[in-house]
Structures are given as structure tokens and as C-alpha cells.
C-alpha positions, 0 to 999 in steps of 0.5 A: 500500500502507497500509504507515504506521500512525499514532495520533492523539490527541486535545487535552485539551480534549474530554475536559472535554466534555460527552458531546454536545459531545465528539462534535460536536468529534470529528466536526469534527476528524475533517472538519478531518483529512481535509480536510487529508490531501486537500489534500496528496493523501495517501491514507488510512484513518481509523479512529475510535474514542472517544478517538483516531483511527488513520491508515492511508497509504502516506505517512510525512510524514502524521504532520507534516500531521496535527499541523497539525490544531488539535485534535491534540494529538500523532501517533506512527507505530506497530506494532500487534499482536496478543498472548497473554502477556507473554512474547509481549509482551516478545518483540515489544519486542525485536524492534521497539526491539532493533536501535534501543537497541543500545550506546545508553541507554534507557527503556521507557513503557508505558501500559494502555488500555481494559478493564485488569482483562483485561491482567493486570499493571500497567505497571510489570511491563510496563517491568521485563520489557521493559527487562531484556530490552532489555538482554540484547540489547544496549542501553547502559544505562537512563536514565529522565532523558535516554535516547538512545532510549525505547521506548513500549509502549501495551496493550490487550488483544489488541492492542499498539502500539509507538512510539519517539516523538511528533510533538507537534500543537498542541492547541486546537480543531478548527477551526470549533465556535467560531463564525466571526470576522473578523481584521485583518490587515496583514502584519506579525508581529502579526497573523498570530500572533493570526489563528493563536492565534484559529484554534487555538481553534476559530474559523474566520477569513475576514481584512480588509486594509486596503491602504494601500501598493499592490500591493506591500503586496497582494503582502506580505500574500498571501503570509503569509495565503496561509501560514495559509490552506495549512498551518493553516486544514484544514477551509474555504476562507478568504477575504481582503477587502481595502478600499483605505483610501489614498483616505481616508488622503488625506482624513485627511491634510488635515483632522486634526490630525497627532497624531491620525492614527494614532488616527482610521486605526485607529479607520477599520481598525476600522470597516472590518473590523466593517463585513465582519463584520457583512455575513458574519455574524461573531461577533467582531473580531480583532487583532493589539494588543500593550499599549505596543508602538507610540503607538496601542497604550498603554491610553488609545489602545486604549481610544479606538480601541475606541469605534469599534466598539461594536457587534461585540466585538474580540478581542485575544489578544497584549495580554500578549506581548513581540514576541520572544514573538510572533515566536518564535510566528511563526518556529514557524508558517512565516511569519517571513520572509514577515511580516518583509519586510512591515514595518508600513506607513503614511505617516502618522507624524507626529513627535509622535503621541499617547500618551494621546489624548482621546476628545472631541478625537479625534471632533471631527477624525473629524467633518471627515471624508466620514462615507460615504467608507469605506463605499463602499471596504468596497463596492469591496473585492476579495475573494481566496479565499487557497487558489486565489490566485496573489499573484503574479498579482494583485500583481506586483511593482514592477521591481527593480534591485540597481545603479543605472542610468546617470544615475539618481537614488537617493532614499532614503525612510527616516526622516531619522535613519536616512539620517543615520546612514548612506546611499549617496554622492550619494544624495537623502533623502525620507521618504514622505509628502514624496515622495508629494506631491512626485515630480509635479514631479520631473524626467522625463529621468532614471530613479528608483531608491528604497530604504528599509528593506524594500521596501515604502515603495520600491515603493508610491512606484516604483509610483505614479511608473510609473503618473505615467509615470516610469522608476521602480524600487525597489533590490532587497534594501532596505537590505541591498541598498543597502549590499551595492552600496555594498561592491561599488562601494566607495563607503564602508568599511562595516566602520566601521559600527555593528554594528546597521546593519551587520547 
């Protein structure tokens, strides 16, 4: 039974159409729409008129996956009916908001639609009538600054709808009359925010992942795009292309300089993603830049990383947010904490990076490198068509412990201030790059136990000792985990911690 009634509006954007473009949006968002309701196996009718569309279903929570719909810019769930007066009129108001405003305060919106000079009084009167009637019944008291409740009365004639609320979407374009794109994502905050931001004007993304920390970094990644793809992306089927840059990052090790790393590794990122975007046919190249957050984002280095790529244009809509704002934006579109588990990943972190890198010097250590070694890993890439894969299944995780094996050795890969600052008793100290050109030679008559931060370095190195034939985990729970077992084994009074790493 078709017992919920919703209204569906539309983004402010398609009423600055033109006519023609104005339909073509329409029928896009009303496609995007349906895909969605399919989706989440809602059955529906959709009724379409030229400024608003009305939703029939049995399900309440339809109201949510609509407001998902870029495009949408709010959803109320109403009563329709017809009306003779406005007498009828104010009648039916009390019958639908009487019970819900008695002993509360109040307010009463009304609003005229279509052919106004057949209504015969203006909204005010509406408001009036119904608000003292209201009153009468029961209610509290009028607020118009604040109320407990507000009763929404939207006219028509011959019609009404009632409504105590809205559900606000978020705006933008449907999905899809923007062209299509191809977003670098890694993870992180950052690029999942831009993807969205990208999305909600309209442009249909397919993403490149450049994968430099193993099935574990693969498992991260999924997961959070995985996200986007299921409750933003309504509409198509987006894929992830990820190319294994580890290979190269070998070779840039070895043959640049170590200020540059960061610097010649995005500018490789760069190439990668417009190498794909130029193979699907895609307009443009998104990241997740934010001006001054890291050394390979101050101007200078943005400017120098972007000359990799002149042949597609790059799109960086964070370069004026601070990341509290990016990260609020990710706590509101569902992938905080997936994305906060997947920390920016990259062994190449010299203590000096470059903040202010010359183009000339930067292609002269990018000349020593194999000019066709990235294109055979864009050539190799795996390709995951985010709505049907499992992340699990194609990135198991690394075997996780959250206590330490009989004669294990606990190697700590954060970075040496950090270990410094405080670490399990007895416990070694690597950072990654050290470990990954030294666990080779490690003894093989003991189990391995990592921790870092978050995981992620942890379980690139678990998994590269596993494939080395070590006994090898990662300490579930990262850093937290580390000093939850510390607490529990007693091996150190944690409480005379600083409060930033107790935390």
C-alpha cells in the first residue's frame, strides 16, 4: 500500500535554466531518483510535474534516500487534499497539526502555488485563520522565532498539502549533465570530500588509486569509495582503477634526490590518473589539494606538480578549506571513520622535503627515471566496479593480534619522535622505509608483531614479511591498541601521559 506521500523539490539551480536545459536536468534527476529508490528496493510512484516531483511508497525512510539525490534540494512527507473554502481549509489544519501543537508553541507557513488569482486570499489570511484556530484547540502559544512545532500549509487550488517539516537534500546537480571526470583518490579525508563536492555538481566520477601500501591500503580505500559509490553516486555504476605505483616508488627511491620525492610521486599520481582519463574519455582531473596543508601542497609545489599534466585540466575544489572544514564535510557524508583509519600513506618522507621546489631541478631527477615504467602499471591496473565489490574479498586483511605472542618481537614503525615520546617496554623502533629494506635479514625463529599509528604502515610491512615467509602480524587497534595492552599488562602508568597521546 502507497500509504507515504512525499514532495520533492527541486535545487535552485534549474530554475536559472534555460527552458531546454531545465528539462534535460529534470529528466536526469528524475533517472538519478529512481535509480536510487531501486537500489534500496523501495517501491514507488513518481509523479512529475514542472517544478517538483511527488513520491508515492509504502516506505517512510524514502524521504532520507531521496535527499541523497544531488539535485534535491529538500523532501517533506505530506497530506494532500482536496478543498472548497477556507473554512474547509482551516478545518483540515486542525485536524492534521491539532493533536501535534497541543500545550506546545507554534507557527503556521503557508505558501500559494500555481494559478493564485483562483485561491482567493493571500497567505497571510491563510496563517491568521489557521493559527487562531490552532489555538482554540489547544496549542501553547505562537512563536514565529523558535516554535516547538510549525505547521506548513502549501495551496493550490483544489488541492492542499500539509507538512510539519523538511528533510533538507543537498542541492547541486543531478548527477551526470556535467560531463564525466576522473578523481584521485587515496583514502584519506581529502579526497573523498572533493570526489563528493565534484559529484554534487553534476559530474559523474569513475576514481584512480594509486596503491602504494598493499592490500591493506586496497582494503582502506574500498571501503570509503565503496561509501560514495552506495549512498551518493544514484544514477551509474562507478568504477575504481587502481595502478600499483610501489614498483616505481622503488625506482624513485634510488635515483632522486630525497627532497624531491614527494614532488616527482605526485607529479607520477598525476600522470597516472590523466593517463585513465584520457583512455575513458574524461573531461577533467580531480583532487583532493588543500593550499599549505602538507610540503607538496604550498603554491610553488602545486604549481610544479601541475606541469605534469598539461594536457587534461585538474580540478581542485578544497584549495580554500581548513581540514576541520573538510572533515566536518566528511563526518556529514558517512565516511569519517572509514577515511580516518586510512591515514595518508607513503614511505617516502624524507626529513627535509621541499617547500618551494624548482621546476628545472625537479625534471632533471624525473629524467633518471624508466620514462615507460608507469605506463605499463596504468596497463596492469585492476579495475573494481565499487557497487558489486566485496573489499573484503579482494583485500583481506593482514592477521591481527591485540597481545603479543610468546617470544615475539614488537617493532614499532612510527616516526622516531613519536616512539620517543612514548612506546611499549622492550619494544624495537623502525620507521618504514628502514624496515622495508631491512626485515630480509631479520631473524626467522621468532614471530613479528608491528604497530604504528593506524594500521596501515603495520600491515603493508606484516604483509610483505608473510609473503618473505615470516610469522608476521600487525597489533590490532594501532596505537590505541598498543597502549590499551600496555594498561592491561601494566607495563607503564599511562595516566602520566600527555593528554594528546593519551587520547
Amino acid at each position: 500500500m502507497f500509504d507515504h506521500l512525499f514532495i520533492i523539490r527541486l535545487s535552485g539551480d534549474f530554475y536559472t535554466k534555460a527552458r531546454k536545459t531545465r528539462m534535460r536536468f529534470f529528466r536526469r534527476l528524475a533517472a538519478n531518483l529512481e535509480s536510487a529508490l531501486f537500489q534500496h528496493g523501495i517501491s514507488y510512484r513518481l509523479e512529475k510535474t514542472w517544478s517538483r516531483m511527488y513520491l508515492e511508497t509504502p516506505e517512510p525512510g524514502a524521504a532520507e534516500i531521496a535527499a541523497r539525490v544531488f539535485g534535491v534540494q529538500s523532501v517533506s512527507e505530506v497530506r494532500r487534499q482536496g478543498w472548497e473554502g477556507l473554512e474547509d481549509l482551516v478545518s483540515q489544519g486542525v485536524e492534521t497539526f491539532g493533536e501535534a501543537v497541543r500545550g506546545k508553541s507554534f507557527a503556521v507557513r503557508a505558501t500559494r502555488r500555481g494559478e493564485r488569482d483562483r485561491i482567493g486570499f493571500d497567505s497571510t489570511r491563510i496563517e491568521s485563520a489557521l493559527g487562531r484556530a490552532l489555538l482554540d484547540a489547544g496549542a501553547g502559544r505562537v512563536d514565529l522565532s523558535a516554535p516547538e512545532v510549525t505547521a506548513h500549509v502549501e495551496l493550490e487550488p483544489g488541492t492542499v498539502h500539509f507538512f510539519f517539516d523538511k528533510v533538507r537534500g543537498h542541492g547541486g546537480l543531478p548527477i551526470g549533465v556535467e560531463g564525466r571526470a576522473v578523481a584521485l583518490v587515496s583514502g584519506g579525508f581529502d579526497s573523498a570530500v572533493a570526489s563528493w563536492l565534484l559529484l554534487k555538481r553534476g559530474v559523474q566520477l569513475d576514481y584512480v588509486f594509486c596503491n602504494l601500501g598493499g592490500t591493506a591500503h586496497r582494503l582502506g580505500v574500498l571501503k570509503v569509495m565503496k561509501r560514495i559509490a552506495e549512498q551518493w553516486s544514484y544514477g551509474y555504476s562507478p568504477r575504481l582503477h587502481e595502478v600499483d605505483l610501489a614498483p616505481l616508488v622503488a625506482e624513485l627511491r634510488d635515483k632522486v634526490q630525497p627532497h624531491h620525492w614527494q614532488i616527482v610521486l605526485k607529479r607520477l599520481i598525476l600522470r597516472a590518473g590523466a593517463a585513465v582519463a584520457h583512455r575513458g574519455g574524461r573531461l577533467a582531473l580531480i583532487t583532493g589539494d588543500a593550499i599549505g596543508q602538507v610540503s607538496s601542497q604550498t603554491l610553488q609545489n602545486l604549481a610544479v606538480i601541475s606541469q605534469a599534466s598539461t594536457a587534461i585540466p585538474v580540478l581542485r575544489p578544497l584549495l580554500g578549506f581548513n581540514k576541520e572544514e573538510i572533515m566536518e564535510i566528511a563526518r556529514r557524508i558517512g565516511v569519517y571513520d572509514l577515511a580516518a583509519v586510512v591515514a595518508e600513506y607513503c614511505d617516502l618522507n624524507p626529513p627535509k622535503p621541499t617547500t618551494r621546489a624548482a621546476l628545472k631541478d625537479v625534471l632533471r631527477d624525473e629524467a633518471a627515471l624508466d620514462p615507460d615504467h608507469l605506463g605499463r602499471l596504468v596497463d596492469d591496473r585492476q579495475i573494481f566496479e565499487l557497487c558489486q565489490v566485496d573489499p573484503e574479498a579482494v583485500a583481506a586483511p593482514v592477521p591481527e593480534v591485540d597481545r603479543l605472542p610468546a617470544g615475539a618481537t614488537l617493532l614499532d614503525l612510527r616516526q622516531k619522535p613519536a616512539y620517543q615520546g612514548w612506546h611499549y617496554p622492550g619494544a624495537l623502533h623502525l620507521n618504514l622505509p628502514q624496515a622495508l629494506a631491512a626485515y630480509r635479514s631479520f631473524a626467522r625463529d621468532r614471530p613479528y608483531v608491528l604497530v604504528c599509528e593506524v594500521g596501515l604502515k603495520s600491515a603493508h610491512l606484516a604483509e610483505k614479511m608473510q609473503e618473505a615467509g615470516f610469522e608476521a602480524y600487525q597489533l590490532k587497534g594501532g596505537l590505541k591498541g598498543l597502549m590499551e595492552l600496555a594498561e592491561r599488562e601494566k607495563k607503564d602508568d599511562l595516566s602520566l601521559l600527555a593528554p594528546a597521546l593519551r587520547d
